[in-house]
C-alpha positions as semicolon CSV with decimal commas, in nm:
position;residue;x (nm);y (nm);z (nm)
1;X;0,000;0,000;0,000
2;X;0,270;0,228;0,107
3;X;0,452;0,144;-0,222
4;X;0,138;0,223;-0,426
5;X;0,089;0,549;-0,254
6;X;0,457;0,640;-0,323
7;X;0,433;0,532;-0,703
8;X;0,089;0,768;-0,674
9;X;0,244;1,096;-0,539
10;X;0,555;1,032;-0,786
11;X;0,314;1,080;-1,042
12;X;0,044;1,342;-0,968
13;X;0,408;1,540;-0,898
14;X;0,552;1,497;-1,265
15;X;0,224;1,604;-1,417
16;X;0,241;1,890;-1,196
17;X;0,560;1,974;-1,308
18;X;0,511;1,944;-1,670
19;X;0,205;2,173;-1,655
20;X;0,411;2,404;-1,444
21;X;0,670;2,465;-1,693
22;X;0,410;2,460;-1,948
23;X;0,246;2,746;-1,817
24;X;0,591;2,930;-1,735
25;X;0,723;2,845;-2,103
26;X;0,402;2,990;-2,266
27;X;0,410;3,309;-1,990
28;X;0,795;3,338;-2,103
29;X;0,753;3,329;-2,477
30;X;0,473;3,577;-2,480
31;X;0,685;3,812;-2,243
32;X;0,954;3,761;-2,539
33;X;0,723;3,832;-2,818
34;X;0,583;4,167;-2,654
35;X;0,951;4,257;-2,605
36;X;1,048;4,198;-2,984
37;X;1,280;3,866;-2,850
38;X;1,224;3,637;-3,181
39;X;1,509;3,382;-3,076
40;X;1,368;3,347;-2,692
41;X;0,980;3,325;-2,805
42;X;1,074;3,068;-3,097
43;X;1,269;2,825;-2,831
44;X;1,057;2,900;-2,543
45;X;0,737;2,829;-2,784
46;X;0,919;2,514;-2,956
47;X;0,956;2,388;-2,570
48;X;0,628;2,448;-2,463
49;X;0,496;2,242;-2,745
50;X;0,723;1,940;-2,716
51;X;0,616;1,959;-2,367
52;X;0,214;1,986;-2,426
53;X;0,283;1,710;-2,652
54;X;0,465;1,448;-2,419
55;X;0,256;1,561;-2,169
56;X;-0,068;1,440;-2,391
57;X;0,094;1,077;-2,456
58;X;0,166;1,008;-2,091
59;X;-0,166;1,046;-2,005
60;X;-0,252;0,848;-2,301
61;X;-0,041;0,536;-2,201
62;X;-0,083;0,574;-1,837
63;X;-0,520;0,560;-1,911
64;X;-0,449;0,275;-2,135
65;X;-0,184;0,067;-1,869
66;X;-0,524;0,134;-1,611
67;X;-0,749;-0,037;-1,853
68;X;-0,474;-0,337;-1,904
69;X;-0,465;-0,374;-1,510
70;X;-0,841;-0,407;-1,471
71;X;-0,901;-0,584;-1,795
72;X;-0,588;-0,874;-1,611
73;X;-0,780;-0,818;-1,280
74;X;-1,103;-0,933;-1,440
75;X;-0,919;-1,220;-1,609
76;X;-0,807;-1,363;-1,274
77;X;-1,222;-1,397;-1,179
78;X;-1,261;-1,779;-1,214
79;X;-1,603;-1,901;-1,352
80;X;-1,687;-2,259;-1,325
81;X;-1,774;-2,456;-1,598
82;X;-2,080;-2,680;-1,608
83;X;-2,066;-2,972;-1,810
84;X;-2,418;-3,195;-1,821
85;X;-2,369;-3,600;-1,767
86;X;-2,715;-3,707;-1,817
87;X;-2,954;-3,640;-1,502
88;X;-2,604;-3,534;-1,352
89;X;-2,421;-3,205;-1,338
90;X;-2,080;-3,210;-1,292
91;X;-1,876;-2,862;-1,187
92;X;-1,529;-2,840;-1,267
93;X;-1,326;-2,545;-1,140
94;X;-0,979;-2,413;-1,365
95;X;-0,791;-2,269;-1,108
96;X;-0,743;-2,399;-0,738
97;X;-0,930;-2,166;-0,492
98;X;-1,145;-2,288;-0,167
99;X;-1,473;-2,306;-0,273
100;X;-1,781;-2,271;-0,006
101;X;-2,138;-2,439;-0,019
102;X;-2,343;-2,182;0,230
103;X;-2,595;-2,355;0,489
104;X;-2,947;-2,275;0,293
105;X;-2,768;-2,437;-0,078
106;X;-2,898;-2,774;-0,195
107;X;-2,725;-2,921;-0,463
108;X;-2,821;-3,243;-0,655
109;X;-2,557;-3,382;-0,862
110;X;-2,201;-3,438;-0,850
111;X;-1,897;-3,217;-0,799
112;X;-1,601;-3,176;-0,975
113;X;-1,364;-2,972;-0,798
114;X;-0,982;-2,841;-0,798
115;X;-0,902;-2,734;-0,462
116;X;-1,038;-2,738;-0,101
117;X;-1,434;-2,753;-0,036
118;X;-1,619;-2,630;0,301
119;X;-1,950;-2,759;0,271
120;X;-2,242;-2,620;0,540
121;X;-2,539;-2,682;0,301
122;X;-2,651;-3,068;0,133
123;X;-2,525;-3,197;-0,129
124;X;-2,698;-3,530;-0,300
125;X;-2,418;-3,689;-0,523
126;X;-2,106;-3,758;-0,536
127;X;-1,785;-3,561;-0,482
128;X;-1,428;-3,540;-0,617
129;X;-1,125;-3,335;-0,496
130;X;-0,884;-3,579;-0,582
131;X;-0,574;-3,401;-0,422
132;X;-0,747;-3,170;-0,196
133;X;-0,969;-3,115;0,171
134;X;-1,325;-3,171;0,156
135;X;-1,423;-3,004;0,522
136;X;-1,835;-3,081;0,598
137;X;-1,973;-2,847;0,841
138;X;-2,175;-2,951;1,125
139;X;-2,483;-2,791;0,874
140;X;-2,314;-3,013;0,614
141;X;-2,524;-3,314;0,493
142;X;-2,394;-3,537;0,184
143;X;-2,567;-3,830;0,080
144;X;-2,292;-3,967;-0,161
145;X;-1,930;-4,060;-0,216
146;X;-1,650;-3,842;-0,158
147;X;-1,353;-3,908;-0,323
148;X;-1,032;-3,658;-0,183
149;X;-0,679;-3,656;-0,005
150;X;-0,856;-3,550;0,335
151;X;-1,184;-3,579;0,472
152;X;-1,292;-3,386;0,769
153;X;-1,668;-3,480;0,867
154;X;-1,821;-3,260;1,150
155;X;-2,159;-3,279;0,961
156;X;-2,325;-3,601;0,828
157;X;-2,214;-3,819;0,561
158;X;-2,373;-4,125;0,431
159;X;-2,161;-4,295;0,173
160;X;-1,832;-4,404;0,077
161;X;-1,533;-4,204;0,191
162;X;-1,198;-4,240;-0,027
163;X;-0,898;-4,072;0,103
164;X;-0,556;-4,056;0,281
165;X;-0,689;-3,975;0,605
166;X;-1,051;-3,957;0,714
167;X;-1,117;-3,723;1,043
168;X;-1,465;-3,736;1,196
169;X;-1,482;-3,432;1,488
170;X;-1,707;-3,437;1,782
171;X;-2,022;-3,338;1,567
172;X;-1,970;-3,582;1,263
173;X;-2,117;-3,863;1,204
174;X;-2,052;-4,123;0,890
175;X;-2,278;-4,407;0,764
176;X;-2,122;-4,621;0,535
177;X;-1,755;-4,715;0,422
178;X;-1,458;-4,540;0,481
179;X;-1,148;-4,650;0,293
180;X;-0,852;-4,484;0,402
181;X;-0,495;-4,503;0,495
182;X;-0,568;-4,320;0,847
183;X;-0,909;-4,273;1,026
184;X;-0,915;-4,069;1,354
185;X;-1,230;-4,037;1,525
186;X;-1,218;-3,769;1,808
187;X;-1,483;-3,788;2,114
188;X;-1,871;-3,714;2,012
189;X;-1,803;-3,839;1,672
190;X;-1,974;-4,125;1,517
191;X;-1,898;-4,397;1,268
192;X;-2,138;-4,694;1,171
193;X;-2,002;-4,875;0,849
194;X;-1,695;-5,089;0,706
195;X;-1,364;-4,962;0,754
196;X;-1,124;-5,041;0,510
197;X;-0,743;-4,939;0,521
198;X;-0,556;-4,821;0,180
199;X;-0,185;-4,795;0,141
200;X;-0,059;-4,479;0,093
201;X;0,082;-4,585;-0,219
202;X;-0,240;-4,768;-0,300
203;X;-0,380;-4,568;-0,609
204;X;-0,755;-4,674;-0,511
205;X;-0,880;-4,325;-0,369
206;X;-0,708;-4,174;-0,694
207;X;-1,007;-4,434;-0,874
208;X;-1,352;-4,287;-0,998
209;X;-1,488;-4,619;-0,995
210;X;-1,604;-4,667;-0,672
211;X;-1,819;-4,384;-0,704
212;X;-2,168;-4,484;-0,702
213;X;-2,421;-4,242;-0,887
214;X;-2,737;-4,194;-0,729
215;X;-3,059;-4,096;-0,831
216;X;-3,117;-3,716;-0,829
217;X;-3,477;-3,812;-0,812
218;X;-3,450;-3,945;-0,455
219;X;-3,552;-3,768;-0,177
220;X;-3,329;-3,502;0,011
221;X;-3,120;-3,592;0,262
């Protein structure tokens, strides 16, 4: 910020010093022309102009770098793209940015995702973060498969859970099958189902294949 500021006042203080000697050139060369000075007005004048001209193109390029800035800012806005698979939807994300689900959002379909996911609302489907966190709220309900390098459940889950390390915190709760190389269960949590442990080196939770596609049709969770 302070740099910005700097870069600011550096600038607002060059234009003020062009148009100062602007004005003092033109004052100059008319003193020179009402005192019959031809050399003095002609340099003074030639000045002034080369000057009112370089003083037009800065302000040229500096409105047009302010339009490149914005028009880069905008570009860095990621927009997901939606991509229909029958009665499922399927978001995939291009860059990596935590994405949030609020409480009141129901969403029936399956999720595509690069990078970490909080999840407070319900989600009926199946979800894939392949190298990243999916985090359920204790608002978070999924009825579905989650496929991910972490799993931390302080909502409800009922489905199959695929990582490296599934954590279920005092208000989660998980019905079905976790398959995972570590499961940690702190006090308050619950866990009814099949554990099954994976290598690290196992390349199952990297599979799709255990996902099992549900019916959007079904009732919410």
């Amino acid at each position: 910020m302070k740099k910005n500021n700097t870069k600011k006042l550096i600038s607002n203080f060059s234009y003020d010093f062009i148009l100062n000697y602007i004005w003092t050139g033109w004052i100059v060369a008319l003193i020179a022309y009402l005192n019959n000075n031809i050399l003095l007005c002609t340099f003074t004048s030639a000045l002034v102009i080369s000057l009112f001209i370089f003083y037009y193109f800065k302000i040229r390029n500096n409105k047009k770098s302010s339009i490149y800035k914005k028009y880069d800012q905008d570009k860095n806005i990621y927009i997901p793209k939606i991509i229909e698979e029958k009665n499922n939807v399927t978001y995939q994300y291009s860059k990596i940015h935590d994405t949030v689900l609020s409480k009141n959002t129901i969403f029936i379909g399956n999720v595509q995702i690069k990078g970490n996911i909080h999840i407070s609302g319900k989600i009926h489907g199946n979800i894939q973060a392949k190298e990243n966190t999916v985090y359920v709220l204790q608002t978070g309900k999924i009825k579905g498969n989650i496929i991910a390098k972490n799993i931390i459940i302080d909502g409800l889950v009922k489905g199959i859970c695929t990582a490296s390390t599934v954590e279920i915190l005092k208000c989660g709760k998980l019905f079905g099958t976790s398959q995972c190389h570590t499961i940690m269960i702190k006090r308050g949590g619950k866990f009814v189902g099949i554990a099954k442990e994976v290598s690290k080196n196992n390349k199952n939770y990297y599979s799709s294949h255990n996902l099992l596609i549900l019916n959007p049709n079904k009732k919410n969770i």
